[in-house]
LOVEX-741971 format. One record per atom (N, C-alpha, C): x, y, z; chain; atom name; residue number from 1; residue in one letter. Coordinates in Angstrom, 2 decimals. Layout:
<atoms>
- X, Y, Z, A, CA, NUM, a .
...
</atoms>
This chain:
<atoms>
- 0.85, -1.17, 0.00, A, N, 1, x .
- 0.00, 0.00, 0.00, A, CA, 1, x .
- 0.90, 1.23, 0.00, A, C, 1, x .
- 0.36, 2.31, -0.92, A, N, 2, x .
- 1.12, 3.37, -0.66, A, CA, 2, x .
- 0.91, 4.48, 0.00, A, C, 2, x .
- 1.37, 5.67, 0.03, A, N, 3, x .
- 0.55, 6.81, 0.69, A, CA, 3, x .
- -1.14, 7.09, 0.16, A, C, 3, x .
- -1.15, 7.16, -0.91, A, N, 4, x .
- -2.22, 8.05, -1.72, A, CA, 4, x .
- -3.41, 6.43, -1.25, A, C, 4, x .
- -3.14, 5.36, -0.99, A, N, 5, x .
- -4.07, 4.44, -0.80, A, CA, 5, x .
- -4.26, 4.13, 1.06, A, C, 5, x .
- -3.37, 5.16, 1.47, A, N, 6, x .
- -3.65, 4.89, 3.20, A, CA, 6, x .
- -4.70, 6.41, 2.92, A, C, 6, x .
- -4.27, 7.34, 2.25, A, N, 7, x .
- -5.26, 8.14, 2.24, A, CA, 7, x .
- -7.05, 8.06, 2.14, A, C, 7, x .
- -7.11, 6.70, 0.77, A, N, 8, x .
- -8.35, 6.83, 0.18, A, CA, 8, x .
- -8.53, 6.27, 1.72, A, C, 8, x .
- -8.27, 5.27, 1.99, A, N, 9, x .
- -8.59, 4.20, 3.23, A, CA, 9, x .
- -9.17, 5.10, 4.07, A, C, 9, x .
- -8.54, 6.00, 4.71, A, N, 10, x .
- -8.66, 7.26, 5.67, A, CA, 10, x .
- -10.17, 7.51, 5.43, A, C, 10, x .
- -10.46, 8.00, 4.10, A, N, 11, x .
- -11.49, 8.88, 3.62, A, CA, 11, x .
- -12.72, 8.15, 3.70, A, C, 11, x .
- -12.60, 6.98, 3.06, A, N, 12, x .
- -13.50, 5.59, 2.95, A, CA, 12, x .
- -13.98, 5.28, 4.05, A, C, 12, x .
- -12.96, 4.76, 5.56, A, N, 13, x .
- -13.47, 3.92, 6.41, A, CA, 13, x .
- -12.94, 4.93, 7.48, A, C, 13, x .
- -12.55, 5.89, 7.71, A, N, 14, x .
- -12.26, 7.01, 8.61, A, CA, 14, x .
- -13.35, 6.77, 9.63, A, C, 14, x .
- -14.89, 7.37, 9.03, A, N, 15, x .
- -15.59, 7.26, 10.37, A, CA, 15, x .
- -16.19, 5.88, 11.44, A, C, 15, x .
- -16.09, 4.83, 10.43, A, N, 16, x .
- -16.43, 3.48, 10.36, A, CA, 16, x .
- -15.54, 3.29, 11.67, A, C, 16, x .
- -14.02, 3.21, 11.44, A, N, 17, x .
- -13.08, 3.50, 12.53, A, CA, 17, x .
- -12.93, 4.04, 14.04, A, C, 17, x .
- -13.39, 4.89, 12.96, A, N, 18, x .
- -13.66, 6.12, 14.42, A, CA, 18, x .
- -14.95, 5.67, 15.60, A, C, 18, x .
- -16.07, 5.74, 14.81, A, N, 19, x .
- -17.26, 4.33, 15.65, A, CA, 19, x .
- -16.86, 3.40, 16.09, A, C, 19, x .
- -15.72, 2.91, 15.38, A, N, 20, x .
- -15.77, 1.62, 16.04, A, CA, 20, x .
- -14.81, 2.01, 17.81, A, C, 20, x .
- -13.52, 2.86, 17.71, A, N, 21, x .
- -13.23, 3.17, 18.53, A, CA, 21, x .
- -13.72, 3.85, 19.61, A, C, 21, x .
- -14.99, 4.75, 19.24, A, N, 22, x .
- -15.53, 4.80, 20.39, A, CA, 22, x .
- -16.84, 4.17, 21.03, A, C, 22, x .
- -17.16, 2.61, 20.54, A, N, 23, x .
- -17.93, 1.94, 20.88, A, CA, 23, x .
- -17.01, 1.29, 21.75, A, C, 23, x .
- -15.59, 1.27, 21.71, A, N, 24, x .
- -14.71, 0.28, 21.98, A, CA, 24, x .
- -14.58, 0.61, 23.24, A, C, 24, x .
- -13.85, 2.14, 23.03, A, N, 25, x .
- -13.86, 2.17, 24.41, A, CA, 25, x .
- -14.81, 3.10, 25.27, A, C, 25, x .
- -15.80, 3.86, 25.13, A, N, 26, x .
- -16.65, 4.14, 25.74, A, CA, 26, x .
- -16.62, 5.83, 26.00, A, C, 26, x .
- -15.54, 6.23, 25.44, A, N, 27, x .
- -14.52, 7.23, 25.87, A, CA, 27, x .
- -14.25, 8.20, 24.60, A, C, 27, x .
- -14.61, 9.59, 25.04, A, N, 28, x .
- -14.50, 10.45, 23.28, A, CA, 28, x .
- -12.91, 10.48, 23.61, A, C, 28, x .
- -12.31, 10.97, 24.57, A, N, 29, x .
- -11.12, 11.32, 24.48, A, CA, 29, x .
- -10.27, 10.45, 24.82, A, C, 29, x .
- -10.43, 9.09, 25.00, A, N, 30, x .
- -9.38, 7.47, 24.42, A, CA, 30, x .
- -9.85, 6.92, 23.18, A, C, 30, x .
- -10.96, 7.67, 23.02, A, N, 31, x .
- -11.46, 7.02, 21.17, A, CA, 31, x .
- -10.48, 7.68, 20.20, A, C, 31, x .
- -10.52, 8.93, 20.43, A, N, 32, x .
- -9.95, 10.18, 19.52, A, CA, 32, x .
- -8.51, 9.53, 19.34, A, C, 32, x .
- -7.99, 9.22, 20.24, A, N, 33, x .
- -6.49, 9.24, 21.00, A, CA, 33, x .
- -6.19, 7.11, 20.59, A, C, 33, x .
- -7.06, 6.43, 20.48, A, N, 34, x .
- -7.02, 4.87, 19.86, A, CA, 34, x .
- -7.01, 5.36, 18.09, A, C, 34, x .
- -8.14, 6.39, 17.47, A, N, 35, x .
- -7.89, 6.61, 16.16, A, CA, 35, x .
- -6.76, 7.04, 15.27, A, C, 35, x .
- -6.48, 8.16, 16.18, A, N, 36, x .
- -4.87, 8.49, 16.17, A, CA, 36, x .
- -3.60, 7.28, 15.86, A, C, 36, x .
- -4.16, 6.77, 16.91, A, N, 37, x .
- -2.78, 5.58, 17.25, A, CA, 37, x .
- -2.97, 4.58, 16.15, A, C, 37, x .
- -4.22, 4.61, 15.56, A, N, 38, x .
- -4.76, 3.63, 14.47, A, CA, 38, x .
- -3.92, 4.04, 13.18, A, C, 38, x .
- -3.95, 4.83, 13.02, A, N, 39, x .
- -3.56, 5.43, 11.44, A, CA, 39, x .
- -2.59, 5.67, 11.64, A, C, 39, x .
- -1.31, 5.82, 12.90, A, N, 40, x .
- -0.37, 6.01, 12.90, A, CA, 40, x .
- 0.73, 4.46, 12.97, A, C, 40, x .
- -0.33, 3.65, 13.51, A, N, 41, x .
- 0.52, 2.26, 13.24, A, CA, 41, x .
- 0.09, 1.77, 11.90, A, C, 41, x .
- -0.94, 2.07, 11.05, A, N, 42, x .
- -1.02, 1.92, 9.68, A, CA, 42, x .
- 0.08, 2.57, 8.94, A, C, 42, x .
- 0.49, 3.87, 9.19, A, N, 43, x .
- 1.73, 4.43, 8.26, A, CA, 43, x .
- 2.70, 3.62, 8.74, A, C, 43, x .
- 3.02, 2.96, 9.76, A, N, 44, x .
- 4.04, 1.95, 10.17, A, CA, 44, x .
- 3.92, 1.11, 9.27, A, C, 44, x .
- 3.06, 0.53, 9.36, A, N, 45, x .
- 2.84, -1.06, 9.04, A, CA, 45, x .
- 1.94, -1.15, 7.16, A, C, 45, x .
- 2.35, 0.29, 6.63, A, N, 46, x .
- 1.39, 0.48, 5.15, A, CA, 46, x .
- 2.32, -0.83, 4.17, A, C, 46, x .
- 3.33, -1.22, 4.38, A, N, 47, x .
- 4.03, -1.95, 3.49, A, CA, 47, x .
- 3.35, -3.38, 3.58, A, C, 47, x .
- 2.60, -3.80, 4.84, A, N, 48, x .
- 1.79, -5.11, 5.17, A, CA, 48, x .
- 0.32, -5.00, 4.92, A, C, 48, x .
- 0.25, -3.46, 4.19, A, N, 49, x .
- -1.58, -3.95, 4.01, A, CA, 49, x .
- -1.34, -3.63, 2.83, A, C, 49, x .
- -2.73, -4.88, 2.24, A, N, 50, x .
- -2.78, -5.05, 1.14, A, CA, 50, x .
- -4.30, -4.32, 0.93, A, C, 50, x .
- -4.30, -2.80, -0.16, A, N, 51, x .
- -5.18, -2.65, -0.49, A, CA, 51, x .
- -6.55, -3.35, -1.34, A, C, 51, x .
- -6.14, -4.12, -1.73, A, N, 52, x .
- -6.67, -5.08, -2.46, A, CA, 52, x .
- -7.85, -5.96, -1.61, A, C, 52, x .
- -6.94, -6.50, -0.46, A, N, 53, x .
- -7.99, -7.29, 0.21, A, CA, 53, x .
- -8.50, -7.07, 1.53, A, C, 53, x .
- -9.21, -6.06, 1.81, A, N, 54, x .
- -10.30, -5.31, 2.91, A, CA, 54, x .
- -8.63, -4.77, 4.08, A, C, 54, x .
- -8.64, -3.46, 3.39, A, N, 55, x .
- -8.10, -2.45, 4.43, A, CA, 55, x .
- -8.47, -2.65, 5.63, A, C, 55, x .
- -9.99, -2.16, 5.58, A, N, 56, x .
- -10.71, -1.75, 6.68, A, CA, 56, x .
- -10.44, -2.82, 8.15, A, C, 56, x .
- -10.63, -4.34, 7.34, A, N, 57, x .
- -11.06, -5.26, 8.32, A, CA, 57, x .
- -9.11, -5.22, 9.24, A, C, 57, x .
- -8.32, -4.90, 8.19, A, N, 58, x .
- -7.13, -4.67, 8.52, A, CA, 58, x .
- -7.04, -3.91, 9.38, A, C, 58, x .
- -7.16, -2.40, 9.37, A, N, 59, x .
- -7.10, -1.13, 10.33, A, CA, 59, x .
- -8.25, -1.39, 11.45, A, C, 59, x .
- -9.22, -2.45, 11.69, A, N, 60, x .
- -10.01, -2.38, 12.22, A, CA, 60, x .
- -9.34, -3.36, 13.84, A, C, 60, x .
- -8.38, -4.64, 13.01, A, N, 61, x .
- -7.86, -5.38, 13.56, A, CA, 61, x .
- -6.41, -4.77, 14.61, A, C, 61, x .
- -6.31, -3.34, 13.82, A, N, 62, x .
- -5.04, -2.60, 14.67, A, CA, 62, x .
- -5.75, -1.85, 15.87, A, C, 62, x .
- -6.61, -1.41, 15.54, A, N, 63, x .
- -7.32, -0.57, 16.86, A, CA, 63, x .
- -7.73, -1.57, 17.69, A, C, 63, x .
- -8.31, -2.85, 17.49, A, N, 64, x .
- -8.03, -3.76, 18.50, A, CA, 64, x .
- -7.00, -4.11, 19.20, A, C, 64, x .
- -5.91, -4.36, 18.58, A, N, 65, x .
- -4.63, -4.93, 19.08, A, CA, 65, x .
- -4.32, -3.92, 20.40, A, C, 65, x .
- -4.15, -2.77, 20.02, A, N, 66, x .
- -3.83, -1.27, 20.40, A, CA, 66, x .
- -4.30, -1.04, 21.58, A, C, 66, x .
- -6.50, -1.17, 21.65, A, N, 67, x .
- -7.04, -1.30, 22.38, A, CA, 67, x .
- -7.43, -2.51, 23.54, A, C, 67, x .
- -6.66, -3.45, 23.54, A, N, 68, x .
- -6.52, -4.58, 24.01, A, CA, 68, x .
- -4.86, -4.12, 24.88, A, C, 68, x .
- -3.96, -4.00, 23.64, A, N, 69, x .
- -2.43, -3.97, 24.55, A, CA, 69, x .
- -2.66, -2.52, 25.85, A, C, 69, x .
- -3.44, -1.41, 25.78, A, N, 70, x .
- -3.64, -0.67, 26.32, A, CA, 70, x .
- -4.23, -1.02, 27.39, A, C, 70, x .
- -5.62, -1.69, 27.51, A, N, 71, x .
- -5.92, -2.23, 28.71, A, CA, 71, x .
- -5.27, -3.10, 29.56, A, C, 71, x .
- -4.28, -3.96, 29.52, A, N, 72, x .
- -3.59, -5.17, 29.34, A, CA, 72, x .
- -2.16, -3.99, 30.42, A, C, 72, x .
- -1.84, -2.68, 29.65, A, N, 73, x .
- -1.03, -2.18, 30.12, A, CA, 73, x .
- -1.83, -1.07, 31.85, A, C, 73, x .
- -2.76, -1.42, 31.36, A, N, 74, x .
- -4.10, -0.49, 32.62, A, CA, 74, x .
- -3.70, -1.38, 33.75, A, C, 74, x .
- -4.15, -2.39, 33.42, A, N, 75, x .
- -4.70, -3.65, 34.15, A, CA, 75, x .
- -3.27, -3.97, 34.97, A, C, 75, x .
- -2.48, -4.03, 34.61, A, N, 76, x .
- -1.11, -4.09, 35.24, A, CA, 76, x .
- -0.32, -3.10, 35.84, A, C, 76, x .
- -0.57, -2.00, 35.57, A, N, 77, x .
- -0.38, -0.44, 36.51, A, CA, 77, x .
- -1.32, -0.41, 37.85, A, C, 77, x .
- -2.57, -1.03, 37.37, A, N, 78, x .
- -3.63, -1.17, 38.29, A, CA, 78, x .
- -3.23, -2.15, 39.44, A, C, 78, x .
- -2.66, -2.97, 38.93, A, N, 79, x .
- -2.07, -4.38, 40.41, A, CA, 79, x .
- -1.12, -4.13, 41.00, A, C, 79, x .
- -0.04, -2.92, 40.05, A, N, 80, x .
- 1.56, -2.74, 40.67, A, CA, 80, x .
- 1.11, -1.50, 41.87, A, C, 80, x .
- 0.04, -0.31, 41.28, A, N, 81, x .
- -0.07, 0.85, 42.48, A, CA, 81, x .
- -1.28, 1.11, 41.90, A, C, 81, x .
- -2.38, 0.87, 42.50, A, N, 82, x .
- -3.72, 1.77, 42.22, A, CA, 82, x .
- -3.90, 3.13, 42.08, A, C, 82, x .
- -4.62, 3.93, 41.12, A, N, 83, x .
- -4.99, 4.84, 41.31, A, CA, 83, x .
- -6.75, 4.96, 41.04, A, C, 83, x .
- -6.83, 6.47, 41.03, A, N, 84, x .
- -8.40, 6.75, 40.67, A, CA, 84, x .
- -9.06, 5.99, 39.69, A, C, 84, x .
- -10.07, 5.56, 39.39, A, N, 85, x .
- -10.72, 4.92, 38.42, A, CA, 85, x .
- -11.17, 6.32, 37.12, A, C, 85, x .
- -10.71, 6.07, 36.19, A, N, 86, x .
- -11.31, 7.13, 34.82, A, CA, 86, x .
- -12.50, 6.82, 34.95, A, C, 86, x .
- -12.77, 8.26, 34.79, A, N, 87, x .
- -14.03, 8.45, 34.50, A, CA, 87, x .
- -15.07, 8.90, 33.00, A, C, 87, x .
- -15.56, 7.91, 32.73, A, N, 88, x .
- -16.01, 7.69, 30.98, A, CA, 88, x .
- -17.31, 8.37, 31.06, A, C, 88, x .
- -17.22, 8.78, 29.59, A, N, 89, x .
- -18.30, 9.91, 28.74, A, CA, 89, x .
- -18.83, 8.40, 27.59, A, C, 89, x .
- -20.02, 8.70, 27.92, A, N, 90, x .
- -21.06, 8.35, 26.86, A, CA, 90, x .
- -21.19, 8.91, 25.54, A, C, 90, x .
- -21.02, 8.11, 24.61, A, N, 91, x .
- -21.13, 9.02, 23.21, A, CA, 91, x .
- -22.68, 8.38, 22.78, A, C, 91, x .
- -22.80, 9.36, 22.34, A, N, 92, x .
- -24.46, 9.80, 21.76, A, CA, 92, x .
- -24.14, 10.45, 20.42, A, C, 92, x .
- -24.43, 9.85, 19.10, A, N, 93, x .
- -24.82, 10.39, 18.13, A, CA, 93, x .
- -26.08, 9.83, 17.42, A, C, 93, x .
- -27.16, 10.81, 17.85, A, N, 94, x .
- -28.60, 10.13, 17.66, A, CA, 94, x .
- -29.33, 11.19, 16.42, A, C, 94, x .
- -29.78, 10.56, 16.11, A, N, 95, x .
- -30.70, 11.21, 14.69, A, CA, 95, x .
- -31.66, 11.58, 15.86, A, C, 95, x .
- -31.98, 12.98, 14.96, A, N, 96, x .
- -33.41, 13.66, 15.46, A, CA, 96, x .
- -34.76, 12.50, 14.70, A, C, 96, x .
- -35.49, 12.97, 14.97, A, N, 97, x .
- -37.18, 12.63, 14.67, A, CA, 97, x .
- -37.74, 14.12, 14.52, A, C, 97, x .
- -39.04, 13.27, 13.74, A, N, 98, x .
- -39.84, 14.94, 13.77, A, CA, 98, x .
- -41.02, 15.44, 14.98, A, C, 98, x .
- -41.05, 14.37, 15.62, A, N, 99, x .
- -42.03, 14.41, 16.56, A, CA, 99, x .
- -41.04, 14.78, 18.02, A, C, 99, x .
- -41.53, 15.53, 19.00, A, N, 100, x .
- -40.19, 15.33, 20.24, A, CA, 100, x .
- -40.57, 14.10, 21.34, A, C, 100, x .
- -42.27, 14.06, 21.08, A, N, 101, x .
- -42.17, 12.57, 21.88, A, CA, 101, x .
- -40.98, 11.33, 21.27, A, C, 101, x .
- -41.58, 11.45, 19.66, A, N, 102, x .
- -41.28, 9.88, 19.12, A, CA, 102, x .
- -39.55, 10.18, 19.44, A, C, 102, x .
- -38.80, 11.56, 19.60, A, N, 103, x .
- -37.62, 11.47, 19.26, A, CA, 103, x .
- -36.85, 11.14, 21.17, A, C, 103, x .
- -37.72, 11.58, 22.00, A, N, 104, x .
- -37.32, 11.25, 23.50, A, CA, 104, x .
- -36.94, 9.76, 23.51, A, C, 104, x .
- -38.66, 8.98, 23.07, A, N, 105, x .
- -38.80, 7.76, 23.16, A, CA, 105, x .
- -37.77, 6.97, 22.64, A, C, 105, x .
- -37.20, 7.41, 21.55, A, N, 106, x .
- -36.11, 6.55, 20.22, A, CA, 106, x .
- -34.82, 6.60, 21.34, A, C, 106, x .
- -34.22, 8.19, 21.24, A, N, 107, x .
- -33.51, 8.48, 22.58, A, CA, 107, x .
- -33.29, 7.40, 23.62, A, C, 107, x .
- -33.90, 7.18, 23.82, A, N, 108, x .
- -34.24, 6.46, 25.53, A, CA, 108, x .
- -34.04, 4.73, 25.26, A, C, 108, x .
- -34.54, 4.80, 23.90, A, N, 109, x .
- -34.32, 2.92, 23.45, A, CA, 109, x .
- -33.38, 2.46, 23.15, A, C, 109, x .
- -32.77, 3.58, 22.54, A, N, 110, x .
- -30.84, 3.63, 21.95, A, CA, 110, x .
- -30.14, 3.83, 23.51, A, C, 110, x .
- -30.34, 4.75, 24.09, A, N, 111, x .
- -29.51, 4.71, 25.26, A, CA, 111, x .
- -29.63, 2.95, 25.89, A, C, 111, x .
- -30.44, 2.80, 25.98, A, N, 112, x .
- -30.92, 1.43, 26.59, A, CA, 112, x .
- -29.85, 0.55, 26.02, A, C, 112, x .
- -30.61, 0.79, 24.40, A, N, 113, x .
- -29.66, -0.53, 24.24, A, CA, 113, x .
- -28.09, -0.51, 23.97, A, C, 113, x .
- -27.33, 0.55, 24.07, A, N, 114, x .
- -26.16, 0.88, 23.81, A, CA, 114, x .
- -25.46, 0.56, 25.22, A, C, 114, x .
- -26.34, 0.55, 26.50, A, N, 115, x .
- -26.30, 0.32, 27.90, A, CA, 115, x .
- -26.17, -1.28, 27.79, A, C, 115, x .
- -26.83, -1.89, 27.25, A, N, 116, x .
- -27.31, -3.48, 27.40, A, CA, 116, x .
- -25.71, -3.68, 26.80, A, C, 116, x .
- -25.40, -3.11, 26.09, A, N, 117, x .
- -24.12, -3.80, 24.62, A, CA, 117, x .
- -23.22, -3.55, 25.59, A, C, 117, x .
- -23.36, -2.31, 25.93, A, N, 118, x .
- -21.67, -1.97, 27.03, A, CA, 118, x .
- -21.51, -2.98, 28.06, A, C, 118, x .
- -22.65, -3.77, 28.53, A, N, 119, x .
- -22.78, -4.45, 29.72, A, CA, 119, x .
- -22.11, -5.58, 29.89, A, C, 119, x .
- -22.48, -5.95, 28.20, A, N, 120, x .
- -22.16, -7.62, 27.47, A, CA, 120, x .
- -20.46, -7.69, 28.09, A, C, 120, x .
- -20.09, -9.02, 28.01, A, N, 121, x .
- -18.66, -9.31, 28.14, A, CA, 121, x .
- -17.84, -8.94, 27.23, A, C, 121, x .
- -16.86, -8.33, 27.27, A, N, 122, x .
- -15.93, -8.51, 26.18, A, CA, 122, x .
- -15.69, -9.64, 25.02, A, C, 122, x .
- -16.20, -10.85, 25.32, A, N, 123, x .
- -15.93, -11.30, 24.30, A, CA, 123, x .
- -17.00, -11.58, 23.08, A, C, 123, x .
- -17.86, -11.02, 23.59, A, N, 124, x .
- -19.74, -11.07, 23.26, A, CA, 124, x .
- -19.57, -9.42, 22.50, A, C, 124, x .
- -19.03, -8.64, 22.75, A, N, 125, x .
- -19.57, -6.95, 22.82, A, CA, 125, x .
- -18.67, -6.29, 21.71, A, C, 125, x .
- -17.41, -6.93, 21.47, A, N, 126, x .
- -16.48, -6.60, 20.14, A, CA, 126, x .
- -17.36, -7.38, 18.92, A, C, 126, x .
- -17.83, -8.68, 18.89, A, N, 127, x .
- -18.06, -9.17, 17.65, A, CA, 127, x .
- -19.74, -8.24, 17.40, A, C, 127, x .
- -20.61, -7.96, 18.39, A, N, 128, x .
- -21.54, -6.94, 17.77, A, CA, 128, x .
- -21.00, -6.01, 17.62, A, C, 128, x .
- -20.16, -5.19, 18.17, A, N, 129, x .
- -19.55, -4.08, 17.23, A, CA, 129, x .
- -19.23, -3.91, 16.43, A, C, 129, x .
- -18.70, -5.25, 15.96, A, N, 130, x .
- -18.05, -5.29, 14.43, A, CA, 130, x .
- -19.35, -5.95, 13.32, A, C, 130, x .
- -20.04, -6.24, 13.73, A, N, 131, x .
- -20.78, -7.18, 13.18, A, CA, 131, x .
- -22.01, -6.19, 12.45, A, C, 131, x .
- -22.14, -5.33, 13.48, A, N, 132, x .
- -23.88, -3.99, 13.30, A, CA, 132, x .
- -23.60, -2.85, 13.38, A, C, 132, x .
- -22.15, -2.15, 14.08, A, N, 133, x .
- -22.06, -1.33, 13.83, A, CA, 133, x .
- -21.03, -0.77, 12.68, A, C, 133, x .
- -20.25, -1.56, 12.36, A, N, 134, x .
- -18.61, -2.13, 11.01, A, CA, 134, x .
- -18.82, -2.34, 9.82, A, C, 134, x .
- -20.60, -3.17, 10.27, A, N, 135, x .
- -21.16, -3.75, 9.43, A, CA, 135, x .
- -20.08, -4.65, 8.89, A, C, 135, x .
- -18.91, -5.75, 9.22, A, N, 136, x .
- -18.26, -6.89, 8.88, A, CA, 136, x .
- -19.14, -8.29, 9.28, A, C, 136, x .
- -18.50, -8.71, 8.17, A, N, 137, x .
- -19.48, -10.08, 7.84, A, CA, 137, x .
- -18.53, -10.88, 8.95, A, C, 137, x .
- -19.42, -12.16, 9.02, A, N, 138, x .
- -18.46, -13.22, 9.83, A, CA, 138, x .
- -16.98, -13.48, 9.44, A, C, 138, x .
- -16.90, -14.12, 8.40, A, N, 139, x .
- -15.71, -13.98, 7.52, A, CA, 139, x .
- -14.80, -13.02, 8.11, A, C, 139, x .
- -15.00, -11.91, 8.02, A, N, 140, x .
- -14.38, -10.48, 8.39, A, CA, 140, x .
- -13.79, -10.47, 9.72, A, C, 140, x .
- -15.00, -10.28, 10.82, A, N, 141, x .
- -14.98, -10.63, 12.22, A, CA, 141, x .
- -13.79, -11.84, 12.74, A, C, 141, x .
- -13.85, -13.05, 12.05, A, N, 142, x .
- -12.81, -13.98, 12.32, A, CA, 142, x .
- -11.40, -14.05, 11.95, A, C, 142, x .
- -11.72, -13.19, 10.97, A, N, 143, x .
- -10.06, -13.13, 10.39, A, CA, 143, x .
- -9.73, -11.86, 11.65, A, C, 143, x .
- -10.30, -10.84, 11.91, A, N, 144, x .
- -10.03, -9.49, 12.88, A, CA, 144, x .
- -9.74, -10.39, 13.52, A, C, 144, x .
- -10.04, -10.99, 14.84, A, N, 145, x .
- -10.15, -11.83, 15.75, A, CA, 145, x .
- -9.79, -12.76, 16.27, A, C, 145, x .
- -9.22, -13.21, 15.04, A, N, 146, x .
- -8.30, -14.42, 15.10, A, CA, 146, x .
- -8.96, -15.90, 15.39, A, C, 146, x .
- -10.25, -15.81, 15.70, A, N, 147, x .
- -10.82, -16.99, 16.23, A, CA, 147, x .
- -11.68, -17.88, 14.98, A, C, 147, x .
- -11.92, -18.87, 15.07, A, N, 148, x .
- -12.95, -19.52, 13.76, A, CA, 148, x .
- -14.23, -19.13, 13.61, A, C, 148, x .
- -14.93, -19.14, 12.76, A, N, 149, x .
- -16.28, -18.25, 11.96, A, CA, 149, x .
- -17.10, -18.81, 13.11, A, C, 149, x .
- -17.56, -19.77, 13.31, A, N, 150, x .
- -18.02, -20.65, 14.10, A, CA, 150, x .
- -18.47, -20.22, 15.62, A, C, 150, x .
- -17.18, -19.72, 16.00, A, N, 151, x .
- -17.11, -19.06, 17.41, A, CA, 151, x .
- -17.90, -17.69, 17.14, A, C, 151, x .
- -17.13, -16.95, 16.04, A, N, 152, x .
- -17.80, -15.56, 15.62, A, CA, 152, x .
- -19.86, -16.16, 15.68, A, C, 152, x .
- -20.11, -16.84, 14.77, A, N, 153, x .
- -21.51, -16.85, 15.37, A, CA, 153, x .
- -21.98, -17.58, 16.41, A, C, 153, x .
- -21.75, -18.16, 17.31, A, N, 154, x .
- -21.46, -18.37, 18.52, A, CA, 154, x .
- -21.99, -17.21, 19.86, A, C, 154, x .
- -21.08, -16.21, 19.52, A, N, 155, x .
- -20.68, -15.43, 19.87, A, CA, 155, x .
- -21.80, -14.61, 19.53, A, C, 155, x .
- -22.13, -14.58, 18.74, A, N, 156, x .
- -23.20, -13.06, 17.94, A, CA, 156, x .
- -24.57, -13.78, 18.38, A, C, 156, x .
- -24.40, -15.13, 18.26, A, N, 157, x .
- -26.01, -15.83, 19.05, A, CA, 157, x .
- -26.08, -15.67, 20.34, A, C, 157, x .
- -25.09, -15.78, 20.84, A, N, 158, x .
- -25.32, -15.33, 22.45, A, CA, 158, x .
- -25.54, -14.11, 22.83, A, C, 158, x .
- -24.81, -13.41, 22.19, A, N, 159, x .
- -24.99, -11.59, 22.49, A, CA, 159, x .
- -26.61, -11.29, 22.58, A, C, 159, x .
- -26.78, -11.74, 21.22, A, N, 160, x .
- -28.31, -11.09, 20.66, A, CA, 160, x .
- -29.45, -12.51, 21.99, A, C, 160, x .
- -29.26, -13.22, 22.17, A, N, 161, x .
- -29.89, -14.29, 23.15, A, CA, 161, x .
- -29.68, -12.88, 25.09, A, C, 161, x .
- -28.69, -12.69, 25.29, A, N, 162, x .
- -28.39, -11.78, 26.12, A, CA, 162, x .
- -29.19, -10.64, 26.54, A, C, 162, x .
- -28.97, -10.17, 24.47, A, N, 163, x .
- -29.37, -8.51, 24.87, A, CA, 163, x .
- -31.08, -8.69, 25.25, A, C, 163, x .
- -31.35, -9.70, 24.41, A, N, 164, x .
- -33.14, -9.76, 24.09, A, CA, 164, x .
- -33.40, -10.16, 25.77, A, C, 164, x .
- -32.59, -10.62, 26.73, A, N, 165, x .
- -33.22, -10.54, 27.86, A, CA, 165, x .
- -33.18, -9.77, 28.80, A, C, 165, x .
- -31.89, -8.97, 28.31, A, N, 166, x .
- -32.09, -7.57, 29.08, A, CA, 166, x .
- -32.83, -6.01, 28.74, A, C, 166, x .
- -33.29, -6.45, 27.19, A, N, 167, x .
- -33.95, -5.67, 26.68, A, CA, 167, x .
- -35.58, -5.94, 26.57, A, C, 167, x .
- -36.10, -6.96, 27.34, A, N, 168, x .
- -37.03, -7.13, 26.86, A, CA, 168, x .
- -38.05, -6.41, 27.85, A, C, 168, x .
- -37.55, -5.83, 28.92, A, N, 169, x .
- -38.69, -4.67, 29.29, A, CA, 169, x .
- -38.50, -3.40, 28.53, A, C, 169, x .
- -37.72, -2.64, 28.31, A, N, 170, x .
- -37.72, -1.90, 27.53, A, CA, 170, x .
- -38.58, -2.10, 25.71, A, C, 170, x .
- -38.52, -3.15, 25.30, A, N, 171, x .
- -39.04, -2.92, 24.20, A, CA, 171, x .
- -40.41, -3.44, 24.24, A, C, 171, x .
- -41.03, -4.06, 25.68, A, N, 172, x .
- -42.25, -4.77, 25.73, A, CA, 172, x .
- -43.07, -3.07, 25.91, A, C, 172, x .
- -42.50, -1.86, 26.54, A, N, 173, x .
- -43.10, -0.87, 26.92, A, CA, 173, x .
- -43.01, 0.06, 26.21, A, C, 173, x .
- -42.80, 0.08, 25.12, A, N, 174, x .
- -42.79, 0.66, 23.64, A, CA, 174, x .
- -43.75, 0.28, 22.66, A, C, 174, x .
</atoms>
């Protein structure tokens, strides 16, 4: 890959990225700061992606790595000397409605269920991210992931088995 094709990439799957990082981590200002780090280990590593066969699922698989070695480096600062726990911002980017009931109500179902997803386990809560909000197919998801297709729906059956039971007062009262 060359410059002018880390560019299109940028332009193409930029926000795709960017969603995905801050579904990831929960956080506008470790999302901002994982996207960053995304495209900057892509100019590292532009000689190993092959434009040809899905950038995206490529750059998608670095903000994991990134976002994984980061916690991994939390998690171990955390056992050697504790400090304060960060404190995380909710991202909200919600389409209006034309009505302000119907648009409270929508509001309130998305918060819900964006609440239910954050809740899920880590190993349940990356493959719907990638899966509905990446929009990556299984295929996709397993190669990111490293694990077999198999597990990937596995994984996406349990989530959605999960969410539907923690969602099911919320959508019975709608």
């Amino acid at each position: 890959m060359n410059r002018l094709q880390l560019e299109q990439c940028i332009r193409e799957y930029g926000r795709e990225i960017y969603s995905f990082c801050c579904h990831l981590t929960g956080n506008v200002q470790e999302a901002e700061e994982l996207y960053q780090d995304t495209f900057l280990k892509a100019v590292e590593l532009m000689k190993n992606i092959d434009y040809e066969n899905n950038p995206k699922s490529f750059l998608i698989s670095i903000a994991l790595r990134l976002w994984k070695n980061k916690k991994r480096k939390y998690a171990w600062r955390m056992r050697i000397a504790g400090t304060e726990s960060l404190i995380e911002e909710t991202v909200e980017n919600l389409e209006a409605e034309n009505c302000p009931e119907e648009e409270m109500i929508q509001k309130e179902i998305q918060r819900q269920v964006r609440k239910a997803v954050a809740g899920l386990e880590e190993k349940y809560r990356i493959p719907v991210y990638l899966f509905y909000t990446v929009q990556m197919s299984v295929a996709e998801i397993s190669k990111t992931l490293k694990i077999p297709e198999g597990t990937v729906k596995t994984r996406l059956y349990k989530a959605r088995k999960l969410l539907k039971e923690k969602l099911e007062v919320v959508l019975d009262e709608t």
